[in-house]
C-alpha positions in Angstrom: -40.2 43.9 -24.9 -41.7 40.7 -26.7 -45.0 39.8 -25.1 -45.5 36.5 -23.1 -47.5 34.8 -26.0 -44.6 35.6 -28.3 -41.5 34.3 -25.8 -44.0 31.2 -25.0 -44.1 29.7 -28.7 -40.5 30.8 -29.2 -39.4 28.4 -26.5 -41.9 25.7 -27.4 -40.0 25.6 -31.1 -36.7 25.6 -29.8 -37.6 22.8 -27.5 -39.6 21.5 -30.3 -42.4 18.4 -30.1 -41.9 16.4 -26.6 -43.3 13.2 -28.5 -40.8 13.1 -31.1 -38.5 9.9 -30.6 -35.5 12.0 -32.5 -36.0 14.9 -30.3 -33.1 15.4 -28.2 -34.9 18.1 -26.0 -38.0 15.6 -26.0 -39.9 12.7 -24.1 -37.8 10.3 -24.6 -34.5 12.1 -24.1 -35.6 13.3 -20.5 -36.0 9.6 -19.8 -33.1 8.6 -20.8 -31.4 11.5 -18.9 -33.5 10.7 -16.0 -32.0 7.3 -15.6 -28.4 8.8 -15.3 -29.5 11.2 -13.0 -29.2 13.9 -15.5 -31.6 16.5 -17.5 -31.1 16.0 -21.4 -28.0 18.5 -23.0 -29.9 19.2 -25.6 -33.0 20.7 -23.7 -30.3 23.0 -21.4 -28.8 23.9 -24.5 -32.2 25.3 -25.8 -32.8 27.0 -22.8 -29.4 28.7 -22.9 -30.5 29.8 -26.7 -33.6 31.1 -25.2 -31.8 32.7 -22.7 -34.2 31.7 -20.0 -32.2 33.3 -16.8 -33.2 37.0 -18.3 -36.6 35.5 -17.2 -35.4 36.0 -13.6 -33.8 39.5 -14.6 -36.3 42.9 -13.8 -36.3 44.6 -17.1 -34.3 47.6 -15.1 -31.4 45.4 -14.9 -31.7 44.4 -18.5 -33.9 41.3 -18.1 -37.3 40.4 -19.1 -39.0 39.7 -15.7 -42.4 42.1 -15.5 -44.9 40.2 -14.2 -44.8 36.9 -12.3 -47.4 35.5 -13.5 -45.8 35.7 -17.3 -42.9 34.2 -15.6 -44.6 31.3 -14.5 -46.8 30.4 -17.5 -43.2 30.2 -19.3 -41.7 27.9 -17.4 -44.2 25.5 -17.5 -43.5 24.9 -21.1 -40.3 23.7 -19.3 -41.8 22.0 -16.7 -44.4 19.7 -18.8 -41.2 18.0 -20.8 -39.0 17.6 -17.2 -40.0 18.8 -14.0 -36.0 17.9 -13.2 -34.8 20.7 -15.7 -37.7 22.8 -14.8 -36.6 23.4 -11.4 -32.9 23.3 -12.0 -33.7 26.5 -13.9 -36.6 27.9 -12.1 -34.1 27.4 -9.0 -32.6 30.6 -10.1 -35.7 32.1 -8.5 -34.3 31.3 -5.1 -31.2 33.2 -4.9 -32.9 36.2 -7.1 -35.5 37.3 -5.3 -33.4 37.6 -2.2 -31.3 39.4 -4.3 -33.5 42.0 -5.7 -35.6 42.2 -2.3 -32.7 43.3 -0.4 -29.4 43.7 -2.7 -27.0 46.8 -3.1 -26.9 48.0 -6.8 -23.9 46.9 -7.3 -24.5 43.1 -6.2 -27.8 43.1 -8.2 -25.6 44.5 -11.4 -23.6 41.8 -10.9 -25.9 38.7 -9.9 -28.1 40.7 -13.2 -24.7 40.1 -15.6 -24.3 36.7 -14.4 -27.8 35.4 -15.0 -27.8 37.5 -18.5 -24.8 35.6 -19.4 -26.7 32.5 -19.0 -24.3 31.1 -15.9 -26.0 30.5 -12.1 -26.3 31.3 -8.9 -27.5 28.9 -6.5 -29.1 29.6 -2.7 -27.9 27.9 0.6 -30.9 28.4 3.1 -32.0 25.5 4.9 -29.8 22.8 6.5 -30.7 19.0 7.1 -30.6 19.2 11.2 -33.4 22.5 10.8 -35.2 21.4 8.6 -38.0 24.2 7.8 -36.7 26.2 11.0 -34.3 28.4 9.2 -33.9 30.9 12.7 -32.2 27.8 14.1 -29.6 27.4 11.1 -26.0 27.1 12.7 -23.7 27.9 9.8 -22.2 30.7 10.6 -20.3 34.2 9.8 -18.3 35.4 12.1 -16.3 39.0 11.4 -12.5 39.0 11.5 -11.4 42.8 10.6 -13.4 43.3 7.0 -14.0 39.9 6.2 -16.6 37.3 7.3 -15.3 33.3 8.6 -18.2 31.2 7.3 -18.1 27.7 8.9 -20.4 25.0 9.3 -22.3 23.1 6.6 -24.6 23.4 3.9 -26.5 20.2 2.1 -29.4 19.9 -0.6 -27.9 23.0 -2.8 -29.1 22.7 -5.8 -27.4 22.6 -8.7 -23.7 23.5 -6.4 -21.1 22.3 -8.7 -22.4 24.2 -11.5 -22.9 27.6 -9.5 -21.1 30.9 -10.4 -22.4 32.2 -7.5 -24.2 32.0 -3.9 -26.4 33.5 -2.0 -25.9 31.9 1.5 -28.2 32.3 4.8 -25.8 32.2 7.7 -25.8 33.3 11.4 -23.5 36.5 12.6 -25.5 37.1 16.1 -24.6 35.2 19.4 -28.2 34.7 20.5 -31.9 33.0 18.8 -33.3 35.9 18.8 -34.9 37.7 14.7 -31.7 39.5 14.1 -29.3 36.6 14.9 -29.0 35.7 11.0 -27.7 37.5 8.0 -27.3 36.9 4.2 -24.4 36.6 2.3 -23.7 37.1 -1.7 -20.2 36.2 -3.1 -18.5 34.0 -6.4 -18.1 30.7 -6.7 -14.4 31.3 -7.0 -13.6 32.3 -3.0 -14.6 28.7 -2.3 -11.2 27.9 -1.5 -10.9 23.9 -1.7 -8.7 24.0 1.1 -11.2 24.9 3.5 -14.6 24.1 1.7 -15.1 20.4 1.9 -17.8 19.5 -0.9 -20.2 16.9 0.0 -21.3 14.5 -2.1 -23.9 14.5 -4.3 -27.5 13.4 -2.8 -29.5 11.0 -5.1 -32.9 11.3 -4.8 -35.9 9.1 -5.6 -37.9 12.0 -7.9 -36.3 14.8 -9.6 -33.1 12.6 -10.1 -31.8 14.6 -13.2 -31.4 17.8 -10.4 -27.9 17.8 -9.0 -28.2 18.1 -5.1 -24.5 19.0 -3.1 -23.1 20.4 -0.3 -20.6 21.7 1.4 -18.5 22.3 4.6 -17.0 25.3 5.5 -13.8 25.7 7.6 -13.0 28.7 8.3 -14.0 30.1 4.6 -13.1 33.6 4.2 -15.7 36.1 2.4 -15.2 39.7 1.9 -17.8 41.8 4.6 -19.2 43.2 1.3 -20.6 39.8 0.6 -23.2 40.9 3.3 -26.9 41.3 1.4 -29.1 43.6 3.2 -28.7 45.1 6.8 -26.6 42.5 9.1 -29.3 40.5 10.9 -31.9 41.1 8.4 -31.2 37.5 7.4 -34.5 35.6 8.1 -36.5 38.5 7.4 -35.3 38.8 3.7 -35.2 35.1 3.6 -39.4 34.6 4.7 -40.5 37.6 2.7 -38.8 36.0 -0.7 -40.4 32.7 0.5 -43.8 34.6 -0.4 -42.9 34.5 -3.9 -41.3 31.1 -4.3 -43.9 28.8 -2.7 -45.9 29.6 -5.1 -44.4 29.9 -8.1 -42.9 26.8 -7.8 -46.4 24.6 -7.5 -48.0 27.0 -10.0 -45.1 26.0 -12.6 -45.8 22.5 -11.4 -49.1 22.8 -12.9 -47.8 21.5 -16.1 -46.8 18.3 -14.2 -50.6 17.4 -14.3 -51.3 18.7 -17.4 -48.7 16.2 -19.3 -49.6 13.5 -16.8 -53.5 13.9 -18.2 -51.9 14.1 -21.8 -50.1 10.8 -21.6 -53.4 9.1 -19.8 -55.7 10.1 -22.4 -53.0 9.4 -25.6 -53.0 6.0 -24.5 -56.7 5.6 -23.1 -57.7 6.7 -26.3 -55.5 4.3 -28.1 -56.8 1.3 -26.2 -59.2 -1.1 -27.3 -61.1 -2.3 -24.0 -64.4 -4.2 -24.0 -65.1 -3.6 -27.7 -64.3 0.6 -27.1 -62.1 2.8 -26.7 -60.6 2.9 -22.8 -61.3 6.6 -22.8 -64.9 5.7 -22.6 -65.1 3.6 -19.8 -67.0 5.2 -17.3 -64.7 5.2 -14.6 -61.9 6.4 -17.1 -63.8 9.5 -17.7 -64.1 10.1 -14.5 -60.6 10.2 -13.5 -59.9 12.4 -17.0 -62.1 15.1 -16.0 -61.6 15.2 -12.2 -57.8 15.6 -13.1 -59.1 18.5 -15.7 -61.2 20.2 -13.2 -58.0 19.8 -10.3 -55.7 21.3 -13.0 -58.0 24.3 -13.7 -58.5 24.8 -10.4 -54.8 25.4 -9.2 -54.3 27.4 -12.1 -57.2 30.0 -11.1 -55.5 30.1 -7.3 -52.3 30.3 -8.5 -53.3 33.2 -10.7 -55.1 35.3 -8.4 -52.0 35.1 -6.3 -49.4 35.8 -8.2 -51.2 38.5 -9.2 -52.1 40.0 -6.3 -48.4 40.2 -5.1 -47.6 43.0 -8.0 -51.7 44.3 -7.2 -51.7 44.2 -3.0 -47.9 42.7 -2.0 -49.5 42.6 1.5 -51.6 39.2 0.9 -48.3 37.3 -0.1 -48.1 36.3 3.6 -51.3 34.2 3.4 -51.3 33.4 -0.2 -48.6 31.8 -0.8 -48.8 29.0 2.2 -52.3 28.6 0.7 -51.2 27.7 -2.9 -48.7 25.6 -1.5 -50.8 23.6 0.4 -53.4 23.3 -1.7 -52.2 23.3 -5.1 -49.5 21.0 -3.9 -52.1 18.4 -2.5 -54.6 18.7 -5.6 -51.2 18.0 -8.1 -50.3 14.8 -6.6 -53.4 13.8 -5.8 -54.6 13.5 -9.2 -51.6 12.1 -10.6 -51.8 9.2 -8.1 -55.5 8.8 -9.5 -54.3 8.7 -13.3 -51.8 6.4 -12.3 -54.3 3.8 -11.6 -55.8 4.3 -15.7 -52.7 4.0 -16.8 -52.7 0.4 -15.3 -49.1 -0.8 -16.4 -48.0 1.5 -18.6 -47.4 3.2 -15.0 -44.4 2.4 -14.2 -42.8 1.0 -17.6 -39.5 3.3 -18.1 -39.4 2.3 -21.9 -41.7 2.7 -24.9 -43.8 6.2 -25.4 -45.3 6.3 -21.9 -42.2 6.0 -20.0 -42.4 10.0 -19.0 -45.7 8.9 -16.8 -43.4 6.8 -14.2 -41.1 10.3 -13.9 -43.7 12.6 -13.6 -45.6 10.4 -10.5 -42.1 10.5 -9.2 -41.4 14.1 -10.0 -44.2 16.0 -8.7 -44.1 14.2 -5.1 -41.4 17.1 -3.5 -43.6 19.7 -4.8 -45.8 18.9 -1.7 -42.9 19.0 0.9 -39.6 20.6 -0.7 -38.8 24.0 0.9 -41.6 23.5 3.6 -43.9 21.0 3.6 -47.7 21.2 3.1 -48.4 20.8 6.9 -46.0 24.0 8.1 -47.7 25.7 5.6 -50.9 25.5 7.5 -49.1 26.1 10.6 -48.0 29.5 8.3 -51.7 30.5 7.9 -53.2 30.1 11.7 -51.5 32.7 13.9 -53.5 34.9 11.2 -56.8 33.2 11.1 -58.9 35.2 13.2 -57.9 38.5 11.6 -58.8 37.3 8.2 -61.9 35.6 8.5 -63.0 38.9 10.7 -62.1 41.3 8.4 -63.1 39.3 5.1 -66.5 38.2 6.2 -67.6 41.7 7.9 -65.9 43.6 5.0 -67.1 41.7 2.0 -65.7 43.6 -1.3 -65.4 42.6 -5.1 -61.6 41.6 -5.7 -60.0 43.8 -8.5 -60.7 42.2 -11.9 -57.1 41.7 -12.8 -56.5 38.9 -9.9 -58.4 37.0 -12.8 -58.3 38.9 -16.3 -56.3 36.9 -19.2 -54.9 40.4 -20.6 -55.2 42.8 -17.5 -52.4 45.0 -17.2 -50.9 44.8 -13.2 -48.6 47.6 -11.3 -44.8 47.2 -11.1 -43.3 44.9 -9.3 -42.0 45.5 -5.9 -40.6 43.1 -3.9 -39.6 45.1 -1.0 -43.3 45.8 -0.4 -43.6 42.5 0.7 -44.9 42.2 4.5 -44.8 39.2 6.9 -48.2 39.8 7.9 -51.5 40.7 5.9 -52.8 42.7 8.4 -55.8 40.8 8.0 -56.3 42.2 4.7 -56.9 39.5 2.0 -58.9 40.8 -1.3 -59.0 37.4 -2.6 -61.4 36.1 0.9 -63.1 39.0 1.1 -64.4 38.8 -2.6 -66.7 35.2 -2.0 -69.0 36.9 -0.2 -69.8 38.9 -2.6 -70.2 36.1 -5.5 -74.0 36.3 -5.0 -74.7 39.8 -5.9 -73.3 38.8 -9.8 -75.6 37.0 -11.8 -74.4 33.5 -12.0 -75.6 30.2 -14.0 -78.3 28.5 -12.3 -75.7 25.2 -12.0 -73.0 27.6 -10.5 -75.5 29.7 -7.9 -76.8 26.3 -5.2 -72.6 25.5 -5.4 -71.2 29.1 -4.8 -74.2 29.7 -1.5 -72.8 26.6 -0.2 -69.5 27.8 -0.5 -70.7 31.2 0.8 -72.3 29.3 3.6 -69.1 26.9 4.8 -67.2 30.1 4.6 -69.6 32.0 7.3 -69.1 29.4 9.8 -65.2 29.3 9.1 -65.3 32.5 10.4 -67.7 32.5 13.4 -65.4 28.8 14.1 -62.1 31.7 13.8 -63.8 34.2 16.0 -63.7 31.4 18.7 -59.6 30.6 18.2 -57.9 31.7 20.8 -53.3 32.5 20.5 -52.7 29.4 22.6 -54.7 27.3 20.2 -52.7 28.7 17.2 -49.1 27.4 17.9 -47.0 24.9 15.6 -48.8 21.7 17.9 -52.3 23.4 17.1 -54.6 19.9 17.0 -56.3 18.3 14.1 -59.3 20.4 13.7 -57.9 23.5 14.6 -55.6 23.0 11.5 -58.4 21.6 9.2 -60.2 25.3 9.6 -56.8 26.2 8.0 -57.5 24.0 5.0 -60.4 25.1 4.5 -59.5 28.5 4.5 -57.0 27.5 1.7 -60.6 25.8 -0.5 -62.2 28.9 0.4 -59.5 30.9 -1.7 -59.8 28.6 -4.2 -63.5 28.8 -5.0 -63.3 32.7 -4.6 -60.4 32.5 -7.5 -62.6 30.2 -9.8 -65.6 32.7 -9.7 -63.4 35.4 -10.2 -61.8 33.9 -13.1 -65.1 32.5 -14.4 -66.6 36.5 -13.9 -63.6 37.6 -16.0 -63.9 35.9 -18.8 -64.1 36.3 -22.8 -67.9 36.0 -23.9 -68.1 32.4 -25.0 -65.3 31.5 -23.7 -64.8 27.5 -22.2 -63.9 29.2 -18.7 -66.9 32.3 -19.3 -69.5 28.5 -19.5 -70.4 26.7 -16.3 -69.2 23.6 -16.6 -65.4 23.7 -15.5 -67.1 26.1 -12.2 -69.6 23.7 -11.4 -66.7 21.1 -11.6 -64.3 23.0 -9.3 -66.7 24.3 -6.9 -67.7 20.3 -6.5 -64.5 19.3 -6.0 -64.0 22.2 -3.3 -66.6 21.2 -1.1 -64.4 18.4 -0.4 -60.9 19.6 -0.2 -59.9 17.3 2.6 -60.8 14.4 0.2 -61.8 16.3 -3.0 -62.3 12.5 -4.9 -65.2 12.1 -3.0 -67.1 14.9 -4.5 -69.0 13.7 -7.3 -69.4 15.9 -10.8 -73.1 16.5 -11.4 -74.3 14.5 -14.3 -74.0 16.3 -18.0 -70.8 18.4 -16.4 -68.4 15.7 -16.8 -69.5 15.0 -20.8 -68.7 18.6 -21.4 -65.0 18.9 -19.5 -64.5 15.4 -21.6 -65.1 17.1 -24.4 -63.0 19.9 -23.9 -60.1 18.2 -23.0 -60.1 16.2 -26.2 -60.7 19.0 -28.5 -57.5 20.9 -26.4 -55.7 17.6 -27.0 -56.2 17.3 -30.9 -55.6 21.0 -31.0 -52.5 20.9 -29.5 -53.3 23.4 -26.8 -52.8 22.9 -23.1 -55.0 21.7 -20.6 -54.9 24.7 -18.0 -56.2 28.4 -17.8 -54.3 29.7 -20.9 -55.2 27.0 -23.6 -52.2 28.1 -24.9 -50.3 26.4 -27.9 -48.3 23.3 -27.6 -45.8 22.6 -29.7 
């Protein structure tokens, strides 16, 4: 098995240098793409060399998925050239982890040969009328002797014409109730034209390169081994996998942000303003290392929990809303905030800076597609009280390998995935603790504050009562679940800070004092001013990274 590191640079030479005008897998060819509402040939070709599917493929069924969080530090090298062909490919995530969560051997043999052959499969969950309520989907199944009768419709399936094959969420019970809903795994080739209608393609604002269809079923017939899982296991499979794809998807969306700060400081540092370079201008600087700080910081969440779903698969339930909403809202938030130093290279869609108007259009869906960031919060408060109970009576030191660059993690088991945590959540329960470490003198006043906002989060959560918990909980019972969400965040940033290499940039206080000052705030995190000295040092990081060719998050990993 080649390591991560290894598999990383291969990609980044076959995709080869972003800025290159001749480079058909490059900048300027996912602009051009982008303006037909297409991602550039070349760049799926290289991916197809790369073999990038096997990425989705456990290594049992010949593939080279291990770890998740490998997984998604790969596909940001995807991402940071086109968020478009990043999630046409990472899409394959959807479908697979249903797959191997609740699959027969045989179907995940053959949904493993079809991804190992470099073809797709695409996944048909929600439906426009539902909206986020997926228990309320009406397309249906309906058993005639051994086969199933799909009808009903489908939209927003990505990449549909190009699928080989589908996993489709569909209801076979009469009633509402948790069983009424099943999945469904068959080939491309039963969709029989004359009773699948295919709906035309949606064209979308952002993310126009990703091919959006649809389709209607009449009266479709499937075999009944198409069935995935139990019958009426549907929506259970379904909200487990979920665990693992909101957040992968914002943590690959990471490197979103970190060619957004590229392009701002390549031309802020290439423009003359007042007699210096625009990179100096104090509020310029500003922007630049807020945006540094905001990257690191949904990095060191989206670490911690991808890691703890192969260390304690339990905390999915609550981790994964929590990167979504946060790491979502910190992404777009600071790309709307370099827009404004890019001035009007903005939204120019010619010349070198013409990825910057595709990335602020880009990254917007990460904040809503699949569930947006307000359900997410509605996901976190039926478990409130439980947590902040358990994690603030129960303090304990979180396993160094939610944080460790090289720490080695158990198997991956995506059937151990629970919809509740139980009120169990190592990453919580370790801020309590980050007082009996010894910390830098700069970090300790920011980290008791933290401690301190968190201890009234939880006396404010032993006060919530069921009623106040429902999806129309008001405003400031919803805000205790944001902060919940910054409290994750600064418990990540300490662990990862704890964790790290002797003289390393993330082992030195500066980037923590940063990210815990940006926490405080997490409702309107530009508000929180960096302390004076902190900012001159991520400023000088991020240009060192930048003339080193190394990226701007957790990894500094090489850039090609």
């Amino acid at each position: 098995m080649i390591d991560i590191g290894s598999r990383a640079d291969h990609l980044e030479k076959l995709l080869g240098d972003p800025w290159d005008a001749g480079n058909p897998a490059g900048f300027a060819a996912a602009v051009a793409a982008d303006e037909r509402e297409e991602t550039a040939a070349a760049a799926e070709a290289a991916l197809d060399d790369f073999g990038l599917h096997a990425e989705f493929v456990p290594r049992a069924l010949g593939g080279r998925l291990e770890r998740l969080d490998d997984m998604v530090e790969l596909m940001r090298s995807v991402y940071r050239r086109d968020p478009a062909l990043g999630l046409g490919r990472g899409g394959q995530l959807l479908p697979t982890v249903n797959l191997w969560t609740a699959g027969s051997p045989e179907q995940c043999r053959d949904a493993a040969d079809l991804l190992l052959d470099n073809r797709r499969i695409t996944c048909a969950v929600h439906e426009l009328a539902h909206g986020n309520d997926i228990a309320a989907s009406s397309f249906a199944a309906q058993r005639v002797g051994s086969s199933l009768r799909l009808s009903g419709r489908k939209e927003s399936i990505s990449n549909f014409d190009r699928a080989d094959a589908l996993v489709v969420l569909a209801r076979t019970g009469a009633s509402n109730g948790p069983r009424a809903h099943s999945l469904l795994f068959f080939g491309a080739d039963l969709l029989d034209p004359s009773q699948v209608r295919v709906l035309p393609r949606f064209r979308s604002v952002g993310l126009r390169g990703l091919r959006l269809g649809g389709m209607e079923a009449a009266g479709l017939q499937v075999p009944g081994s198409a069935l995935l899982g139990a019958e009426g296991t549907g929506v259970d499979t379904v909200v487990r996998a979920f665990q693992v794809t909101r957040m992968a998807f914002p943590a690959m969306s990471t490197a979103v942000l970190d060619t957004a700060l590229r392009v701002t400081l390549r031309h802020t540092r290439r423009r003359t303003l007042y007699g210096r370079e625009a990179a100096a201008i104090p509020m310029v600087r500003t922007i630049l290392a807020e945006a540094f700080a905001d990257l690191l910081i949904c990095e060191a969440l989206s670490r911690a929990a991808t890691r703890a779903l192969q260390l304690c698969p339990q905390a999915g339930s609550v981790h994964a809303p929590a990167v979504k909403y946060l790491v979502a809202g910190l992404l777009t938030d600071a790309i709307e905030r370099l827009s404004m130093v890019m001035g009007s290279e903005f939204y120019r869609r010619d010349g070198e800076h013409a990825i910057f108007q595709k990335l602020a259009r880009d990254i917007k869906p990460v904040a809503f597609a699949h569930i947006a960031r307000a359900a997410c919060l509605s996901a976190l408060l039926p478990q409130m009280p439980g947590l902040l109970s358990r994690s603030w009576r129960d303090p304990a030191l979180a396993p160094d390998a939610l944080f460790a660059p090289a720490a080695e993690l158990p198997e991956l088991d995506l059937p151990a995935l629970r919809l509740s945590a139980g009120g169990r959540d190592p990453l919580a329960a370790s801020l309590p603790t980050a007082l009996d470490e010894e910390l830098p003198s700069a970090v300790r006043p920011l980290a008791e504050e933290h401690i301190r906002a968190f201890a009234a989060l939880a006396e404010a959560g032993a006060s919530l009562r069921a009623r106040q918990l429902a999806i129309d909980a008001e405003v400031p019972v919803r805000r205790l679940a944001a902060r919940y969400t910054a409290a994750l965040a600064a418990a990540a940033c300490l662990g990862v800070h704890r964790t790290a290499p002797a003289g390393d940039f993330l082992g030195r206080p500066h980037w923590l004092v940063a990210a815990l000052t940006r926490l405080r705030a997490v409702e309107g995190p530009s508000g929180a001013q960096l302390p004076p000295g902190i900012e001159d040092a991520l400023i000088e990081e991020v240009r060192d990274r930048y003339d080193r060719g190394l990226s701007f998050g957790l990894s500094a990993r090489p850039y090609a």
